[in-house]
N, C-alpha and C positions, 0 to 999 in steps of 0.2 A: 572831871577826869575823863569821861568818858569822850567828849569834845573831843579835848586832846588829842585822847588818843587815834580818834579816828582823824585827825590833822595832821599827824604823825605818820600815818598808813597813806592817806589823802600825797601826802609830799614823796614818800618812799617809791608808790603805785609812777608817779609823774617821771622821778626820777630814773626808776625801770627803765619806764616807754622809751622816753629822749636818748638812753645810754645804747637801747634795741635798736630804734632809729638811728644815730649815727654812728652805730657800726652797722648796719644794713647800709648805707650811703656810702661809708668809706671802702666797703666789699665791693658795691658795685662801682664804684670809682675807680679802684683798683682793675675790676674787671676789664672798663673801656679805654684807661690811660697807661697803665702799669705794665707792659707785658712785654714780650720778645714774639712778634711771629711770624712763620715760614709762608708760604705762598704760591699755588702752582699750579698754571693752567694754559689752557693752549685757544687757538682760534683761526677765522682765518680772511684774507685781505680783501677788500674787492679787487677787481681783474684788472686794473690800468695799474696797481701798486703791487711790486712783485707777481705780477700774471694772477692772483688769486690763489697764493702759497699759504700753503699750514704756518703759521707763527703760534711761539710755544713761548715761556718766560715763565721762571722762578724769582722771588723778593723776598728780601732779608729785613724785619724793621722794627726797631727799638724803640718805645713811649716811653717817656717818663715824664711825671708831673712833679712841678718842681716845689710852686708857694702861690696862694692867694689864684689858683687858677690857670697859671702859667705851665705852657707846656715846652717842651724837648722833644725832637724827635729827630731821627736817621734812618733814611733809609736808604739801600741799594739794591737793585733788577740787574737780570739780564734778560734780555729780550731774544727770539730768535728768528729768524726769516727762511722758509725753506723752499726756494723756486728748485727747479729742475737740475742747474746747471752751477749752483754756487748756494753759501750758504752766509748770509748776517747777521752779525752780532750785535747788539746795543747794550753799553752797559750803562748806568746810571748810580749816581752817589750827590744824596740829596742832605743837607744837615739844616733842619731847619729850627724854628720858633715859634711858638703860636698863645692862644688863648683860648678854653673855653666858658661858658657859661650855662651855668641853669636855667632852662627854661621855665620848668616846671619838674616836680618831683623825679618824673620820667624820661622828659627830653631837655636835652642841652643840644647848642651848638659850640662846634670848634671851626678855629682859623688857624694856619701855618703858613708859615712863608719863609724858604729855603733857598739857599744857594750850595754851588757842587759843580760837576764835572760829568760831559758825556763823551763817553768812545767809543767810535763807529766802525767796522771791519769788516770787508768781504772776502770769501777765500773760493777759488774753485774744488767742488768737490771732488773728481779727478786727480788733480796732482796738488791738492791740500797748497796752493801758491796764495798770495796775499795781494789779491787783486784791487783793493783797494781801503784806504785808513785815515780814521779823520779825529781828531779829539773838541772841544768846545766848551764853554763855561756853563753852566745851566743854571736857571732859575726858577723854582716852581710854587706854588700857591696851592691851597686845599682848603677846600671848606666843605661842610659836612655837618650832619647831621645823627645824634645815639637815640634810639629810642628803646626802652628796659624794659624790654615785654614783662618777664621779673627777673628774680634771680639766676636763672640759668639763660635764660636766652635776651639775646641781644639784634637788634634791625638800624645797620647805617647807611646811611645814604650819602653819599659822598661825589664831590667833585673836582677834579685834578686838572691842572693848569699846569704846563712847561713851555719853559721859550727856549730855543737854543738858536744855531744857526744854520744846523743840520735839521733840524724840525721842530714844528711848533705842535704840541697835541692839547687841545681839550675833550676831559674824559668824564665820563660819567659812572660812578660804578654803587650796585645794589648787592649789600653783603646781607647775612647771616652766622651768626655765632650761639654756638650753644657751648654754657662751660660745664663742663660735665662734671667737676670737684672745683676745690677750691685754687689750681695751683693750670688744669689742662682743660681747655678748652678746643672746640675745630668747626670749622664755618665752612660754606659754599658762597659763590658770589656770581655774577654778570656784569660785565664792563665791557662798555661802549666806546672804544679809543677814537677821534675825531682828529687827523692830521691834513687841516683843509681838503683837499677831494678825493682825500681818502680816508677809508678808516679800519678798522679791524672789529669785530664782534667776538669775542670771547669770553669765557667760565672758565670756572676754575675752585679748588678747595683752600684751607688755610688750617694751620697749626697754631696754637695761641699759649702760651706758658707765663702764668702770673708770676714775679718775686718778690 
């Protein structure tokens, strides 16, 4: 009886763990694929690309994971250019598709690959004219890397590919995330924009809301 009983305890104790476990996996799952977040930060050019102008940009972008590791995502920017005499807009609208995988308890990597639409505008700041406007298809790729410091804090590493016709950028960008409940989180970042012989260096904060 006494067997038993402790085989009885032995299975319940196992049972516990596993149940603590993945819902410990599916929170943090949730935490890196599950959310809606905002995005905002500035930076600025080297001197042959808009003279060496302040560029500024906000991003809108939705995760969703959908089955078996499969992901969703949308996202869309505006981007801004601020030389002396005129001001640039870039906006972008990316919908893409991807996969991640576990690497280990901590780290997984992700892939997405997206298609979408970019619009390019320049206006003089003076008499607000539309000096120049271009639209184009876009395509873009990401891969990336999560790593779960624990529960509340998150470190991605990530790399961003678009083709258009109006410009090509590959980018490189080092986040941080901390979720501070179960529902809001907010992170800092650095991202390295690379548009052939030119590029932009900028930071920025982020907003993160799980549902």
């Amino acid at each position: 009886m006494v067997r038993h009983n402790g085989l009885v305890l032995l299975v319940a104790l196992s049972g516990s763990g596993w149940a603590q476990q993945s819902d410990e996996q599916l929170t943090e799952s949730k935490q890196v694929y599950r959310h809606f977040s905002a995005v905002a930060g500035s930076g600025t050019t080297n001197k042959d690309w808009f003279n060496g102008a302040n560029a500024s940009f906000f991003e809108l972008r939705l995760s969703k994971p959908l089955f078996s590791g499969w992901l969703l995502d949308v996202d869309y920017s505006a981007q801004f250019f601020h030389p002396d005499d005129s001001t640039s807009r870039v906006d972008r609208l990316l919908f893409s598709g991807g996969y991640h995988y576990d690497l280990t308890a901590a780290l997984d990597v992700y892939l997405l690959y997206g298609i979408g639409a970019l619009r390019y505008e320049q206006t003089d700041n003076k008499t607000d004219k539309l000096l120049d406007s271009q639209s184009d298809m876009l395509q873009g790729a990401k891969l990336g890397f999560n790593y779960l410091i624990n529960r509340e804090m998150t470190l991605t590493l990530e790399g961003e590919f678009t083709r258009s016709d109006w410009v090509d950028e590959d980018n490189i960008k080092l986040a941080f995330n901390y979720q501070w409940n179960d529902v809001f989180g907010t992170g800092i970042f650095y991202k390295y924009r690379d548009a052939g012989k030119d590029y932009i260096n900028e930071g920025g904060i982020s907003a993160r809301v799980i549902y």
